[in-house]
Structure formats: structure tokens, C-alpha cells
PLY file of the C-alpha trace (Angstrom):
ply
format ascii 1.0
element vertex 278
property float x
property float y
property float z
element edge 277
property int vertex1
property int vertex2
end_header
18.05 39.24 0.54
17.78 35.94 2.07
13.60 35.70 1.04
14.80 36.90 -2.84
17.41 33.99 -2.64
14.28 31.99 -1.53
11.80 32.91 -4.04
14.45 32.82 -7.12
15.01 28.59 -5.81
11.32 27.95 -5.93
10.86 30.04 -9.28
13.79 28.05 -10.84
12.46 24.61 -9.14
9.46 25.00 -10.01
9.84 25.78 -13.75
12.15 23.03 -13.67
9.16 20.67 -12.66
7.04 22.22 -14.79
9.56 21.32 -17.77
9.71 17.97 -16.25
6.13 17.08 -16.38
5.11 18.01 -19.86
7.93 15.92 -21.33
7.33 13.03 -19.64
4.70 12.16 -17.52
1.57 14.00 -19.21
2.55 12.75 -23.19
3.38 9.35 -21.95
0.08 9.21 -19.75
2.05 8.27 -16.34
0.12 9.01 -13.40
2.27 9.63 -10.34
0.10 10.42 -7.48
-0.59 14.09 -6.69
-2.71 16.39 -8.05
-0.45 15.81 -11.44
-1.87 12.22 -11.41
-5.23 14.09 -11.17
-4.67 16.44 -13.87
-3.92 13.80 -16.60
-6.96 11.74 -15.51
-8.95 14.83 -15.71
-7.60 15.95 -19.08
-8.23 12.13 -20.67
-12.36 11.99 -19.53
-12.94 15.77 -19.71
-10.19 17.99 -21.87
-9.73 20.11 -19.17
-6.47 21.45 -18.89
-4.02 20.11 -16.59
-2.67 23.64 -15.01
-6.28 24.45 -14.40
-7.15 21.16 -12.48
-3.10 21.25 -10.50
-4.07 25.00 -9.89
-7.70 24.37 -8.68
-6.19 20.99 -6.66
-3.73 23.28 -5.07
-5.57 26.05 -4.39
-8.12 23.64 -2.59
-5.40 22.43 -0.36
-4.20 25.73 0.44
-7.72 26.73 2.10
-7.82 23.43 3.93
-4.61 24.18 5.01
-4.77 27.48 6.15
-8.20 26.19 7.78
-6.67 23.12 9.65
-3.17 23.86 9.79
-3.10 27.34 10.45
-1.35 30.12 8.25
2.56 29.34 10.21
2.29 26.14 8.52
1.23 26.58 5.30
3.26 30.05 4.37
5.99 28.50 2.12
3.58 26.73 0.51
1.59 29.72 -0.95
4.45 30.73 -3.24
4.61 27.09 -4.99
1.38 26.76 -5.51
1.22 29.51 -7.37
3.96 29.22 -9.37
3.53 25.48 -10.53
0.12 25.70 -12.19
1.63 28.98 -14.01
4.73 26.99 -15.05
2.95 24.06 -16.46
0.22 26.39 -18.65
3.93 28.06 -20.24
5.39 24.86 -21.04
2.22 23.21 -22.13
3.61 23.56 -25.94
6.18 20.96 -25.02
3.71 18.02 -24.62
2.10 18.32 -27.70
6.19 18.18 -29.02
6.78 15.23 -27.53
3.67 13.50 -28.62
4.78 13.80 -32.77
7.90 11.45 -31.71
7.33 7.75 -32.16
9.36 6.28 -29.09
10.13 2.84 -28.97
10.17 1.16 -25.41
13.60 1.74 -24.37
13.15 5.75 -25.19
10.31 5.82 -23.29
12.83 4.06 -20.35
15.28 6.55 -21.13
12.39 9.76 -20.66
11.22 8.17 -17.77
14.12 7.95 -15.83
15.85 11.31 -17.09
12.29 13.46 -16.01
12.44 11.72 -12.83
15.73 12.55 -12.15
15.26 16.85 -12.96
12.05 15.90 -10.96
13.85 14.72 -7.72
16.51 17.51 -8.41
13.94 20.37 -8.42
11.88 18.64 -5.07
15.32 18.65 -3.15
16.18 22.18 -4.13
12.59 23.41 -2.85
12.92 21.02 0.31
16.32 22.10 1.60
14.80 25.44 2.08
12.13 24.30 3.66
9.32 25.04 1.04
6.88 22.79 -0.80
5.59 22.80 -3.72
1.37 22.91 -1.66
-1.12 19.78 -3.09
-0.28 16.68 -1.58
2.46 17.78 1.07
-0.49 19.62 2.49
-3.12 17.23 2.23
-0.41 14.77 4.08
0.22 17.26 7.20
-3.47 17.50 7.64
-3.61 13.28 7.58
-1.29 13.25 10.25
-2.28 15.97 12.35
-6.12 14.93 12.42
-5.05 10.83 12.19
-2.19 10.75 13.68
-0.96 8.70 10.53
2.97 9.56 9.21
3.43 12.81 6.81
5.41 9.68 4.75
2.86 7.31 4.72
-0.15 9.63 4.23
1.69 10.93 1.17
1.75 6.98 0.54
-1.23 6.48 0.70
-2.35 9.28 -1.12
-0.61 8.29 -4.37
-1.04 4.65 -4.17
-4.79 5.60 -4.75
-3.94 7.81 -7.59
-1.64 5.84 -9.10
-3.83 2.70 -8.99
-6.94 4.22 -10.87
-4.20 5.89 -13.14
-3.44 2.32 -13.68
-7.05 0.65 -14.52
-7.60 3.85 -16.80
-4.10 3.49 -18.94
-2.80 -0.11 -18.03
-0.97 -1.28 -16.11
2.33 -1.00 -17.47
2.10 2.55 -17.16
1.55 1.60 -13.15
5.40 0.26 -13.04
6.67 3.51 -15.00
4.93 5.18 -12.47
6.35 3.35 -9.56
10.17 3.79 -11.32
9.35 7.34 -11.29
8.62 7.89 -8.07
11.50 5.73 -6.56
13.71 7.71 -9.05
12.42 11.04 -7.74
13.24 9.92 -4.13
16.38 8.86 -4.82
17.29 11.98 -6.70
15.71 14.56 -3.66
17.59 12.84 -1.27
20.90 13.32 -2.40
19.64 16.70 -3.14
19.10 17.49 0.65
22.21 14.45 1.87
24.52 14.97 -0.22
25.98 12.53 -1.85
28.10 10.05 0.14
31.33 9.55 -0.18
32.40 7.66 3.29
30.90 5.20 5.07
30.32 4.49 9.25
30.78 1.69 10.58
29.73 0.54 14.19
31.30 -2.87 14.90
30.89 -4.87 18.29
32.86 -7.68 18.33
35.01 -9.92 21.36
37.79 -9.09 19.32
38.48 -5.42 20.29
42.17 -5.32 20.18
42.79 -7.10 16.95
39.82 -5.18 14.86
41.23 -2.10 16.34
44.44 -3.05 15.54
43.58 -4.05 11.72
41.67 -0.63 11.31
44.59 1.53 12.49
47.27 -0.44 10.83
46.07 -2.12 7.49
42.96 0.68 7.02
45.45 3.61 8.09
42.00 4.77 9.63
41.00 6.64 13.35
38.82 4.22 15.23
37.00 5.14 18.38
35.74 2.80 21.22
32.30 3.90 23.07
30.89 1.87 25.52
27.52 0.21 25.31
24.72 -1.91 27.63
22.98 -4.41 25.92
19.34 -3.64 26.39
17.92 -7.22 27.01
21.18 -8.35 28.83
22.44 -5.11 30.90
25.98 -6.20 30.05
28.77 -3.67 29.03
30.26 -4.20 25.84
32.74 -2.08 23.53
31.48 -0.78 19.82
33.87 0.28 17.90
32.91 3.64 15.45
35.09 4.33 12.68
34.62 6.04 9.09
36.55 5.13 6.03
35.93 6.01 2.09
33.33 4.24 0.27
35.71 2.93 -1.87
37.65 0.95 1.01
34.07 -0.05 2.51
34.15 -4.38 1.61
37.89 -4.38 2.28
36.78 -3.35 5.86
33.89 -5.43 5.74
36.18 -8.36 4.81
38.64 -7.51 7.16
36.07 -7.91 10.21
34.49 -10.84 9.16
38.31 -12.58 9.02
39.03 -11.68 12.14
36.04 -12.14 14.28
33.12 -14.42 12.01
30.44 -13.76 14.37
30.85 -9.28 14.97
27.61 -7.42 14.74
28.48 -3.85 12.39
26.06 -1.56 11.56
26.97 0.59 8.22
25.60 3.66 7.23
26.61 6.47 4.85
28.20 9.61 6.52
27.50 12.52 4.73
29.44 15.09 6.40
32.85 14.82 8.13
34.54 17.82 10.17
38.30 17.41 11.40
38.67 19.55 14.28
42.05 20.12 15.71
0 1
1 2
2 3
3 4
4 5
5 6
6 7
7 8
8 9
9 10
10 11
11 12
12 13
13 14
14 15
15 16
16 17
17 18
18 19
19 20
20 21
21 22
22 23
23 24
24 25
25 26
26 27
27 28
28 29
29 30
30 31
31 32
32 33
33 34
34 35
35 36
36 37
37 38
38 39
39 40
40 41
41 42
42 43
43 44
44 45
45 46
46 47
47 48
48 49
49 50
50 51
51 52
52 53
53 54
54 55
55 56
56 57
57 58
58 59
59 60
60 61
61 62
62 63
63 64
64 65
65 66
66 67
67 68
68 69
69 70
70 71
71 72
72 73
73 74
74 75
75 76
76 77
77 78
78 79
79 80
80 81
81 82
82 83
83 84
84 85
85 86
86 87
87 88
88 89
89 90
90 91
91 92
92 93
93 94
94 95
95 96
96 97
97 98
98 99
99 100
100 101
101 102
102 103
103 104
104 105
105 106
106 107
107 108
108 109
109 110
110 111
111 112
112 113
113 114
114 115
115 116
116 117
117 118
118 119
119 120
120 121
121 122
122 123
123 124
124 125
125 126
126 127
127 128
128 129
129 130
130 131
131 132
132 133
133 134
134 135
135 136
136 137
137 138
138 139
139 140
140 141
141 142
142 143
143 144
144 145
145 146
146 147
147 148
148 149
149 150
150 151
151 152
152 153
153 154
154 155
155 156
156 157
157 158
158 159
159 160
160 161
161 162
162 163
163 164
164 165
165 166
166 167
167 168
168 169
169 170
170 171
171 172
172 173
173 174
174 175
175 176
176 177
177 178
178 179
179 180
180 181
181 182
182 183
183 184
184 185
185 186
186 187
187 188
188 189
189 190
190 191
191 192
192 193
193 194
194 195
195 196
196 197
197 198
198 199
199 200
200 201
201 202
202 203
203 204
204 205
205 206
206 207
207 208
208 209
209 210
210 211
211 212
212 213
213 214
214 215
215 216
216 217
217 218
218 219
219 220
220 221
221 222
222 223
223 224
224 225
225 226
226 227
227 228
228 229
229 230
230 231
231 232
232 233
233 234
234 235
235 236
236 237
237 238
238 239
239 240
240 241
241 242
242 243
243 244
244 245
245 246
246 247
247 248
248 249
249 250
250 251
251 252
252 253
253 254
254 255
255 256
256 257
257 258
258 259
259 260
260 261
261 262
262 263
263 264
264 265
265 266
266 267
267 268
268 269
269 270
270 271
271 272
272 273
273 274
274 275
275 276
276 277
């Protein structure tokens, strides 16, 4: 039941992507990276269809995978790479659609940014269960195994090439819709997998203890707790101070410190998930 659930995500995220990418980034000619970058070059000097070149791009880093990687690693990979390819030869009708419109510049903005967004939704729903999508994620594992160079950066590097001869062959404006794109996508998969936040952490170390303790319980109505701490270059003990409060209360804490003790050192990150146990 649990590998049905499984396949039905990837089906769904998949189609979703397919959707995604013959609305927006193969009518407007935005190369992102990936072996979808690839297809649109291909398709502009040869006519060859894009779900043929993703397909053949993705069925070349499956065999490289399985040869270098091994089959453990590469097993929720096989079902995506099918399924993309397929998806984008379905919804092919939909870029030729999109190509009768006459957009002005702030529609194309507006396409941009909404097919990056479904993008980044349908990546975080296939990441969360721990599938990909095959091309590039593949190629990247194989980077870092062999190279010992970050999944992250080698999927940097990756599409920075890409992306840069998709620039010199269709300008380089379409290089910063590209760039938007991609930083919309992350955005989007990450609070896909995160969540999104609605609390903040804070981590305060100040001389101050008692009154910044004192300010959080009383004027935040908040739980603080004290952990103790060694400075690393000094070896001396010192008191930090953890405490989470609602985003929406974040600069009045922020403020708050910085009245009461100018020079404390706080760390703030979002907090994601918060259990109250009794």
C-alpha cells in the first residue's frame, strides 16, 4: 500500500512538472539547467522533440547510474524517469497554446514565477519521499562520489553550464528568468519538505542573563531555557539562552535584547516543528 501511495506522488508530481514545463519554460525559451535546458537547445538547432532528448538524457543517466552507483541507489529514480519524458510528450499541445498569446513583459513575470512555483511544489512532493525525478540528481551523485565535490554544488555546476550556453543562444535576459526560476523552485521545494515556519529560535548569549530571562518570561509570556556553553577559542563557560516565540513577535524580541544588553550575540533560525510534552 505504502509503494502505491508512492508511485500515485510521483505520477501526480510528475505530470504536474510536465504541465509546468510546457507552459513556461519551453514557449518562453528559458533554459534552466537539466536535461530540460538540453531539450529546448536541442529542439531550437535540430527540431527534435524535447520528451525524446529528456527521455534519451535520462535514460543515459540511469545506465551510468546503475553502472557507478549501483542499482540501491538509483531504484527510485527508475520510476521518474520514466514517467517525465511520457508526461511532457502528453502535454506537448500546451506549448504550442501558449505560443498564439502575445505576452507583454510583466505576463511573462507573472508565468515565470507561477511555473516555478507548481515546479518547486511538484520537486518537494517527489523529495519528501525520497524519489527523484533521474537526469541531473544522478549525474550529481556520481560528481560527488567519483570527485568528492557536493551533490549541491555538482548540481550547481551542472546548470550553470546549461544555463549559460542557454544564455549566448537566446540572450541574456532569458539567463535572469532562468536564474528567478530556479531560486523560485528552491524556495517553493523547501517549504515543501520544511514546512512552512511559523516560529522562530532564538539562541542569545549575553552578560545579562537575569534581565533577558526576565524580559522573555514576563513581557514575551514565553519558556526560555539556559544551556551552558565553552567558548571554543577561549575555554570559558558562558550561559545561552534558547527560547522560541511566533514569527510574528520575532523584532519585538529582537528589540527587546538589543535594549537590554547592546552588545548580545543571538543566533535566529526558523523552527519548523514544535512538540509540547507534558
Amino acid at each position: 500500500m505504502q509503494r502505491i501511495k508512492e508511485y500515485a506522488i510521483v505520477t501526480i508530481a510528475t505530470f504536474i512538472l510536465a504541465v509546468a514545463f510546457n507552459t513556461t519554460v519551453l514557449p518562453l525559451e528559458i533554459v534552466i539547467g537539466g536535461s530540460s535546458g538540453l531539450s529546448i537547445i536541442g529542439q531550437h538547432f535540430f527540431g527534435i522533440s524535447p520528451a525524446l532528448i529528456i527521455f534519451l538524457c535520462y535514460l543515459g543517466a540511469l545506465i551510468f547510474g546503475f553502472i557507478f552507483l549501483g542499482k540501491d541507489k538509483i531504484k527510485k529514480s527508475v520510476f521518474g524517469t520514466i514517467l517525465y519524458p511520457f508526461w511532457v510528450y502528453i502535454t506537448s499541445p500546451l506549448c504550442a497554446y501558449i505560443k498564439t498569446f502575445t505576452l507583454n513583459p510583466s505576463e511573462v513575470l507573472i508565468l515565470v514565477i507561477m511555473g516555478a512555483i507548481v515546479s518547486g511544489i511538484a520537486y518537494g512532493m517527489v523529495y519528501k519521499i525520497e524519489y527523484t525525478t533521474g537526469g541531473s540528481d544522478i549525474a550529481s551523485q556520481i560528481i560527488n562520489k567519483y570527485f568528492g565535490i557536493t551533490i549541491g554544488t555538482s548540481n550547481l555546476i551542472i546548470n550553470a553550464v546549461i544555463v549559460i550556453a542557454g544564455g549566448a543562444i537566446f540572450g541574456w535576459t532569458k539567463v535572469l528568468y532562468a536564474i528567478l526560476t530556479l531560486y523560485v523552485i528552491g524556495l517553493a521545494t523547501d517549504k515543501i519538505l520544511l514546512g512552512i515556519s511559523y516560529s522562530k529560535s532564538f539562541y542569545i548569549i549575553t552578560d545579562k542573563v537575569d534581565e533577558v530571562k526576565n524580559y522573555i518570561h514576563n513581557d514575551m509570556n514565553q519558556k526560555v531555557t539556559e544551556l551552558d556553553a565553552v567558548g571554543g577559542y577561549t575555554n570559558k563557560g558562558n550561559k545561552v539562552l534558547m527560547c522560541v516565540v511566533p514569527t510574528r513577535e520575532y523584532f519585538k524580541l529582537r528589540e527587546g535584547i538589543n535594549i537590554i544588553d547592546e552588545d548580545a550575540f543571538f543566533v535566529i533560525m526558523d523552527a519548523y516543528e514544535l512538540e509540547s510534552r507534558i
